[in-house]
N, C-alpha and C positions, 0 to 999 in steps of 0.2 A: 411503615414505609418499605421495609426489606423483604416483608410476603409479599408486597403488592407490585415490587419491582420484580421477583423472584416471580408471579405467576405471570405478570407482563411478559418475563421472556420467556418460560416456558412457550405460554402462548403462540407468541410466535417465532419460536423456533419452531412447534408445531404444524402451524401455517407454512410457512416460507418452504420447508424443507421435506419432500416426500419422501417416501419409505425408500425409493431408490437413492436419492441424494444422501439419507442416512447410511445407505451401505455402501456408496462411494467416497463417502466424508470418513468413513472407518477404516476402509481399507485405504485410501491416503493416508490415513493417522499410520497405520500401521508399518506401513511402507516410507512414513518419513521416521519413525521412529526406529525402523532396523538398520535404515541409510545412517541416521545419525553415527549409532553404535557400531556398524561396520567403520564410520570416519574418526571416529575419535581414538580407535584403539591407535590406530598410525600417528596419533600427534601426541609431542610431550604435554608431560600432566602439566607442568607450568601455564601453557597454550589453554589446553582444555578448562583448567580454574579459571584462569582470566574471560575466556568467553562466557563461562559460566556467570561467572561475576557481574559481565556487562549484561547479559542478556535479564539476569534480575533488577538491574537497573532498567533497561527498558519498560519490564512488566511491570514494575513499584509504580516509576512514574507514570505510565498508561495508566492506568486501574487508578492512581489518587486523583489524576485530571478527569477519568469520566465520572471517581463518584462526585466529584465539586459539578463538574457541567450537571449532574442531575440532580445534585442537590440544590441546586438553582434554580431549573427547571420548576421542583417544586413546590419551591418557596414563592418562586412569583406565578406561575403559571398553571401548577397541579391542582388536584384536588386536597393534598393532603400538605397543605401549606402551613398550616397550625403545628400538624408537628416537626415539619419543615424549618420553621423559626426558633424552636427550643432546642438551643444547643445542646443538652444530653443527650438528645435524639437524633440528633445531626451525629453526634460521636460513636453512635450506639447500632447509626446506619453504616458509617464506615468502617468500623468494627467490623461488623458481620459479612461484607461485602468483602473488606479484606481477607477475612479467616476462605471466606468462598474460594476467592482469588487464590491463595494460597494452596489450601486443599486440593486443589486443580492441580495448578501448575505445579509443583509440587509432586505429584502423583506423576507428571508428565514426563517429570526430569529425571522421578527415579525409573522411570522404566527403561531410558537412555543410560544413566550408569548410576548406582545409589550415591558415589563418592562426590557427585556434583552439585545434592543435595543443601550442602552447607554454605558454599560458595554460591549459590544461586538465592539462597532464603540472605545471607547478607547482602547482595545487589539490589536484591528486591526492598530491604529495609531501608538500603539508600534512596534507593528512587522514589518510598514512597514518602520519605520523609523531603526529598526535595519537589515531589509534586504538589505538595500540601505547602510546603513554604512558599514555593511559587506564588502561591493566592494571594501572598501577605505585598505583592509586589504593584504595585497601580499606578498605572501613567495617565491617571486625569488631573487636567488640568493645563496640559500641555497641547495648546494649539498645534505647533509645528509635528508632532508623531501624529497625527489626525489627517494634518495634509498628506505626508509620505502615505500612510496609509490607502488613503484614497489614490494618490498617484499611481501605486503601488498595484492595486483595483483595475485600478485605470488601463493597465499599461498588462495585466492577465488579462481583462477580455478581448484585449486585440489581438492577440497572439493564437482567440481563435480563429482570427483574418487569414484567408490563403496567403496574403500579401507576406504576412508572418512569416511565413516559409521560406518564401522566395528570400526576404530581407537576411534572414538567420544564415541561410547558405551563401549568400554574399559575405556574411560577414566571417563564417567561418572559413571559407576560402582564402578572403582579406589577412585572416589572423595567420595562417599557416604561410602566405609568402615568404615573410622574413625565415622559416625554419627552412627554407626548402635545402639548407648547405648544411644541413645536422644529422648525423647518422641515420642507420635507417630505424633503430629503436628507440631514438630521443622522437623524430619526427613520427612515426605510429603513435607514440606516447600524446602525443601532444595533437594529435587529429585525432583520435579515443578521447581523451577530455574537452576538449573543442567540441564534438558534436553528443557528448553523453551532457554540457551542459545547457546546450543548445535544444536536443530531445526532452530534456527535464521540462524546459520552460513549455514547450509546443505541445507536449501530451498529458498536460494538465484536461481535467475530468472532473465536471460539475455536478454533484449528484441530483439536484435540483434542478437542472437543465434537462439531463435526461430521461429523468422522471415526469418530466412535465412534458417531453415530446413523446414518449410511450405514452402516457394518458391522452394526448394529444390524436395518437392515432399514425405518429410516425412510424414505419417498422427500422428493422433493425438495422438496414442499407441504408437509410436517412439516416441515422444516429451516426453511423460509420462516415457518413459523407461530410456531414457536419464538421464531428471531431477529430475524424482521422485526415482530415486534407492540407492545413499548414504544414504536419509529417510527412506529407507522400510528397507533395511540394519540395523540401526542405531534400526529402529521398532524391529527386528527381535530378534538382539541381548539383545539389553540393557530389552526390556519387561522378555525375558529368565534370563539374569544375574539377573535382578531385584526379581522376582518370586521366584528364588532357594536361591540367600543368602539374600532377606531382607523382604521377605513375598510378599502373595498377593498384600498390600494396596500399597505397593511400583511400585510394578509391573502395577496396574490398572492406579495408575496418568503418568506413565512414557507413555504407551497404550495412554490414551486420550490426553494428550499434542502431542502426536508425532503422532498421527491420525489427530488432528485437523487440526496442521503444515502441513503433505502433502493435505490436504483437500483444505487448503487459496495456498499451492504450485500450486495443480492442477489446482482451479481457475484460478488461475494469466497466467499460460502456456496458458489455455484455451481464455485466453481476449488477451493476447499480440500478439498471429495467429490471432487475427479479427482487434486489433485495436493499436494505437499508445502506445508508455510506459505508457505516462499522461494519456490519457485516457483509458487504461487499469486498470488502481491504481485506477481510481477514481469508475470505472464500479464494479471493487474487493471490495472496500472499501462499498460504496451504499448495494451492494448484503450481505456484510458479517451484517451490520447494519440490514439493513432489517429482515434477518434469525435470527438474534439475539432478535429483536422486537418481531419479531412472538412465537419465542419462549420461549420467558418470558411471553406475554399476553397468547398464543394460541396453548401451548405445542404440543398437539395432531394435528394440522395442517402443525405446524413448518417441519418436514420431506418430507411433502408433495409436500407443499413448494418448499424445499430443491430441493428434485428430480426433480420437472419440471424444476426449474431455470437451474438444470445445466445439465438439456438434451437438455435444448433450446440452450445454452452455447458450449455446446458439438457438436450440429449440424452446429451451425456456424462456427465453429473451423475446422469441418472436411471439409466445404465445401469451406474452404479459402485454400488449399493443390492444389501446385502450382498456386497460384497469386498472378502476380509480381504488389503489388499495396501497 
């Protein structure tokens, strides 16, 4: 099972990713890895362990939940379901997957600074020991987590609705009255989380939806119309409510949180027409790092940046409009 997953993504990492993308994906790498090491020299080592620490815990438990999602897969669904079912082989796949994992990141971390190596391989051992336990955990049987669930469903696909938009800035309008007699840093504070959790909800991104409107034949201006419109909504209103009853300053954070929001939305439309969810996140994730590097070292570049990444982005996107792949 771990060659045949192993040349699966070879494969299509091959496919997905052309010779240019491979040289922009390295020179990112590059340039997030010098950013890093430029930032970490300024922070205490206490600081640096402990991110260290968590960020292995994120990757343990990434890495144990996709190899369960695919050892799933192909037990019920693969071809290779026979040895799917024989738990030595199941152990023997995670093994190997892990040592993969590891050897990577790993290699990643030392290039950032060697001393963060030990702190990052114990995170890691945590997380993966708690994404494997995770599995042991199952809520069947339980009607009532079924319903929420579905409620739950219910209540994300409406918030693709423009309506969505309008209603969020109402509300978050409504929530900020009572601050309006609180300094000017408590109420910033408090209109920044107000519409970052507001933007959370409304720039959700169905990788299945827009995959099936690129095969569909929609381009990339539909894609954006679609999903970008409860945000631009949401932009329109709450920047105006914000402006007339709580001042400028109020009005400008609500602007740039809710600009950024569709900015990492359009990204995401943009990656999930060229390439799979996972590797969609992970292309958003890299890009968004990157531009963030740049423009804490290299402010006056940073735009530039910006722009080429997501015209080249943008080209790929449109030229994936009807392909069923």
């Amino acid at each position: 099972m771990f060659a045949h997953d192993v040349s699966i993504l070879l494969t299509s990492a091959r496919a997905s990713f052309a010779w240019r993308d491979r040289v922009a994906l390295t020179l990112a790498f590059a340039l997030l890895i010098a950013g890093l090491r430029s930032v970490i020299i300024e922070q205490p080592d206490n600081l640096v362990w402990a991110s260290a620490f968590g960020v292995g815990i994120v990757a343990g438990f990434a890495v144990a939940r996709s190899i369960l999602k695919r050892l799933s897969y192909h037990a019920s669904d693969g071809m290779l379901a026979a040895d799917a079912l024989v738990c030595v082989r199941r152990w023997g796949y995670a093994v190997w997957f892990h040592a993969l994992a590891v050897a990577g990141l790993s290699f990643s971390v030392a290039m950032v600074g060697g001393w963060l190596t030990l702190p990052f391989l114990t995170g890691y051992l945590c997380g993966m020991a708690l994404g494997h336990g995770s599995s042991l955990l199952r809520f069947q049987g339980f009607p009532a987590i079924a319903r929420i669930a579905q409620w739950g469903r219910t209540a994300l696909a409406w918030t693709r609705d423009r309506r969505a938009g309008i209603v969020a800035a109402l509300l978050v309008t409504a929530l900020l009255l009572p601050l309006a007699g609180l300094d000017g840093s408590a109420s910033l504070l408090a209109a920044a989380s107000a519409t970052g959790i507001a933007m959370l909800v409304l720039t959700t991104v169905d990788h299945g939806s827009v995959r099936f409107m690129a095969m569909s034949g929609y381009g990339v201006r539909g894609a954006f119309r679609v999903h970008l419109l409860p945000g631009f909504w949401f932009l329109v209103l709450a920047v105006f409510l914000g402006v007339v009853i709580h001042g400028p300053a109020i009005g400008t954070v609500i602007a740039g949180i809710a600009i950024a929001s569709l900015g990492l939305q359009a990204l995401r439309v943009l990656a999930y027409r060229i390439h799979t969810k996972r590797v969609g996140d992970w292309l958003v994730a890299i890009f968004v790092g990157v531009v963030a590097l740049v423009a804490w070292s290299l402010p006056f570049v940073a735009p530039i940046f910006l722009a080429v990444m997501f015209g080249h982005l943008y080209r790929r996107a449109t030229a994936s409009t009807w392909l069923i792949a």
